[in-house]
N, C-alpha and C positions, 0 to 999 in steps of 0.2 A: 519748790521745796526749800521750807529755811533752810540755813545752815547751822552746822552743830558744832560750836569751837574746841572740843575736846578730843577730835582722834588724831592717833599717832600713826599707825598701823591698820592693816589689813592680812585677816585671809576668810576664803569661801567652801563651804561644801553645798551639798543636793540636800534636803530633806526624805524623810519618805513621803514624802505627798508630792515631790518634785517640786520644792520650791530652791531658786536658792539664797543661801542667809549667809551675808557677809557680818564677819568681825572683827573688831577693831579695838587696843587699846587706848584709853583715855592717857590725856594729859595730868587729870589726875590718878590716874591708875587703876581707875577702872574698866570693867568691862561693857563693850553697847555692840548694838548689834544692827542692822537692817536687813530687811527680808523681802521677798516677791512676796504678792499678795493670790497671789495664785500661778500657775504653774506658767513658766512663758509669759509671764506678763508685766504689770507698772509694779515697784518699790513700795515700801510701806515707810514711815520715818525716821528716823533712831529712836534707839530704848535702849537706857541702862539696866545691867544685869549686876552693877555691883562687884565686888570684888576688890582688890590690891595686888597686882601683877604687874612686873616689870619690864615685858619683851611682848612681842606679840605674840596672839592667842594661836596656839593649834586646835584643828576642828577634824574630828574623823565621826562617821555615823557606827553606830554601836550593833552588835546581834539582833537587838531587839528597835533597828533603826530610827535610834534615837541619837542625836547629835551630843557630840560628848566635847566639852574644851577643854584644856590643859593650857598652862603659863607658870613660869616662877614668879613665887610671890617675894612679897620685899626683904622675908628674911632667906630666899634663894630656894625655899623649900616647895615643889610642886600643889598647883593649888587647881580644882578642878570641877567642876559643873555637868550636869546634865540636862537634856529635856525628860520632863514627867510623860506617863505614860496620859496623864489629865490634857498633855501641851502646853503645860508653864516650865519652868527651870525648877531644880532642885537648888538647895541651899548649897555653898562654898562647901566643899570638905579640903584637906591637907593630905596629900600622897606623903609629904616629907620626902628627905634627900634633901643633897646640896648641892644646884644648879651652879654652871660660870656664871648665870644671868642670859644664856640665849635662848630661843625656840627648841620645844620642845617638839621631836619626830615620833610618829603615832601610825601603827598600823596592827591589821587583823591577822592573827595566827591561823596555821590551818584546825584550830578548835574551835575557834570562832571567838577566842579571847582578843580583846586589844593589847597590844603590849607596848609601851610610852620609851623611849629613851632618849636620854639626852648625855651634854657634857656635863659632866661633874666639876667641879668648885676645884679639885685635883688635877684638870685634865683628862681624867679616863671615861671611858662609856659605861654610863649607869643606864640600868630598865628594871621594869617595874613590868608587871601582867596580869591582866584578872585570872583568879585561880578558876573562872568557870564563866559561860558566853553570859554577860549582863549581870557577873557576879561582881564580889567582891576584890580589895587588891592584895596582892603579894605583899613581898619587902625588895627593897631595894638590891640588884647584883651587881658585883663590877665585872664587867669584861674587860679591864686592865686598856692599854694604849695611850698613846701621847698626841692627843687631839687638839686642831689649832682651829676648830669651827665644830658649830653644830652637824647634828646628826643628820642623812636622808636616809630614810628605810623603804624597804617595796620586798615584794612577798615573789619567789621564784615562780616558774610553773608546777614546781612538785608540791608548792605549800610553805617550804623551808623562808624564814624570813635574811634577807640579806643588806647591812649596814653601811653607807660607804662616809666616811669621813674628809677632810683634809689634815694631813699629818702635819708633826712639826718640821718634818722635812720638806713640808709644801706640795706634798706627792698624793694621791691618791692610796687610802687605804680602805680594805673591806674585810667584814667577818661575818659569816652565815653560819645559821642553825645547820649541826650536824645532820639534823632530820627534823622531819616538821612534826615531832613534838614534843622536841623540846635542847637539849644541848646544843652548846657552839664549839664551832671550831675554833683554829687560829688567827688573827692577823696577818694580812697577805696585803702587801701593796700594788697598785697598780700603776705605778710612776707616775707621769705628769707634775706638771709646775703651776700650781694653781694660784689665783690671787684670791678667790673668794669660795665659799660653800659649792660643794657641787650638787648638781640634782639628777633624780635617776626615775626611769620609766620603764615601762615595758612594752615591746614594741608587740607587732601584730603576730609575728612565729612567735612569739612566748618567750623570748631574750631580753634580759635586760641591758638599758644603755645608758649610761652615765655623760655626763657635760661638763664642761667644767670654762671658766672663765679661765683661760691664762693668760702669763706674766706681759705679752704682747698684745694683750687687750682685744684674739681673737677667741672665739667657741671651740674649743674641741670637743672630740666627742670618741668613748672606746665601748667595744659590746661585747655580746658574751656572740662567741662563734655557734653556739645551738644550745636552746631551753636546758636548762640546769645547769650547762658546760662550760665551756674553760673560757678565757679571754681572748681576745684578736690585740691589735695593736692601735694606737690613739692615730687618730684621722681629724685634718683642719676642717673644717665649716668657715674660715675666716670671719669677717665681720669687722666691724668696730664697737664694741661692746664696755660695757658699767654694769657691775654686780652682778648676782646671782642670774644664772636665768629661768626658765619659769618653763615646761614641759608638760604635756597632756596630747593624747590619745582621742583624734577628733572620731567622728561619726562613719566617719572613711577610712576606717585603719591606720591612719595615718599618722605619725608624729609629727608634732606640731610644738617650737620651741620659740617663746617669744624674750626678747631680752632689751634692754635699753641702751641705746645707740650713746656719740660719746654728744650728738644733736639732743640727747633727751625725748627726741621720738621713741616710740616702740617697734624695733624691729622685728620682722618674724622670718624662718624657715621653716621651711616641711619637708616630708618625707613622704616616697609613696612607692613600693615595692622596692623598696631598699636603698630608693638614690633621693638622693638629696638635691633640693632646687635653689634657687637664689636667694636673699636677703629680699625684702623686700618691706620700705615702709608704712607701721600703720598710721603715721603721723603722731600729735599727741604730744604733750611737754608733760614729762614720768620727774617726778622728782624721785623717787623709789623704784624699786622695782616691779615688772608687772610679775600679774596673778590670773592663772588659768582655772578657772569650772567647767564643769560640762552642764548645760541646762536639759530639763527633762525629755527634750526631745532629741538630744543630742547635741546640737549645737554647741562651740567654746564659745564661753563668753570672756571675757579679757577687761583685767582689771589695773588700774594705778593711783600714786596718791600725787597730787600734780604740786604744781612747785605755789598755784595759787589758791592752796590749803584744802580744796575738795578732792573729793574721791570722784574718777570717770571711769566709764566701762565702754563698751562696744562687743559685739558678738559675730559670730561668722551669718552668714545669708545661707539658705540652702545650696548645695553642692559645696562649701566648704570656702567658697571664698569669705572676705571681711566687707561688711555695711562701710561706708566712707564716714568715716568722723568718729567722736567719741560723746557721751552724753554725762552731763553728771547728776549725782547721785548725792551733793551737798558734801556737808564734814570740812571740818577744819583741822590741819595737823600744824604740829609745831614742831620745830629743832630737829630738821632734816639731820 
């Protein structure tokens, strides 16, 4: 496969048809895309989708499972695409607001709305929500706060959506829908010393679990003590770890967190009825951070942008372990 000297960035979702379709910003600021060509199977090549976006693209599938993207455009103001119901993309429209200029967090309400938030230009938490499942958007709300990273969002087991940030106290903060449908509460921290974005998942009882890179450059990790319920206390995973880490929900119930080592491999840990196992490497030179899918059969597939300008992946084997090696997938980035 040639390569394609314009991406920056990456991330991935499922289709409905089970394929999945990675995206990626251009160095000129555009949007491209690559897809499976059918479900579990070979890549198709890049194609531009056009656009002017500054950060890399968010991808969530829509009610009517259609893959929908979100990115701040160049003047900061949310800018946003769809798949046609035909299976071509829709024209650019403008959400408006005023982004920092980072990734945008994207997830589904218990009505079956998406609802987008990010940081604001201010520091505070802005979103935005279709007022109906495949409808049209809202206007922009502040939920107030002094945030020092983008947003992660993940949806409780009651429905109720829940946001966790890094503050500017470097601590862990979160704010959840009073009820799932519709109010929030307050701002509540969850301490921790973080150095980068945290990421959050839900494990197999229905608990959420947040990660966080700290200032020691090991994985922490704190959960909710039972589905909907209160918090426990932050627990090491150790490691030797770089940026964000990357978490998904394999085929085994299990949590599965992969992150980049300070080797620039891809290191992983998993979970499997509540205990956690060893680091273990999947090899790999990440110049970025990796990136989790699920493929339609279950399987994680596992993504990164490498330091000699292409994009590789690799995916788990049946029963959950990882294939040996990585494969790539072309692309050229620039300005790590």
């Amino acid at each position: 496969m040639p390569l394609d000297p314009t991406l920056a960035s990456i991330r991935v979702a499922l289709t409905a048809d089970g394929c999945l379709d990675a995206f990626a910003r251009g160095v000129d600021s555009t949007l491209r895309h690559i897809w499976q060509v059918s479900p579990n199977s070979d890549w198709s090549n890049w194609a531009g989708l056009g656009g002017m976006i500054v950060a890399a693209p968010t991808v969530f599938r829509d009610a009517a499972g259609r893959l929908e993207v979100f990115a701040p455009g160049i003047d900061s103001g949310i800018r946003h695409i769809r798949q046609t119901d035909a299976g071509g993309w829709s024209a650019w429209d403008d959400l408006g607001g005023k982004s920092f200029g980072g990734e945008v967090a994207v997830f589904q309400n218990a009505q079956g709305e998406l609802a987008a938030f990010m940081r604001g230009a201010d520091s505070t938490l802005q979103y935005i929500w279709q007022t109906s499942p495949d409808g049209e958007w809202g206007g922009w709300k502040d939920l107030s706060g002094n945030l020092r990273s983008d947003p992660a969002v993940f949806q409780n087991a009651d429905g109720r959506l829940e946001v966790f940030v890094r503050w500017s106290d470097d601590a862990v903060w979160h704010i959840g829908q009073s009820n799932a449908n519709g109010g929030w509460g307050e701002w509540q921290s969850l301490g921790g010393n973080l150095l980068t974005d945290p990421a959050v998942f839900q494990n197999a009882d229905g608990c959420l679990e947040v990660f966080a890179h700290r200032s020691d450059n090991t994985l922490w990790h704190i959960r909710q003590t039972g589905a909907d319920g209160g918090w426990g206390e932050w627990e090491s995973l150790d490691g030797d770890i770089r940026g964000v880490p990357a978490v998904f929900r394999d085929a085994q119930g299990r949590l599965v967190v992969l992150a980049r080592g300070a080797d620039s491999a891809v290191w992983e840990i998993s979970q499997a009825d509540g205990t956690w196992g060893s680091w273990k490497s999947l090899g790999g030179e990440a110049g970025g951070d990796p990136v989790l899918a699920r493929s339609e059969d279950g399987r994680l597939e596992a993504f990164y942008l490498g330091y000699d300008s292409a994009v590789w992946h690799t995916w788990q084997v049946p029963g959950g372990s990882w294939r040996d090696g990585w494969v790539s997938l072309g692309g050229a980035i620039a300005n790590f």
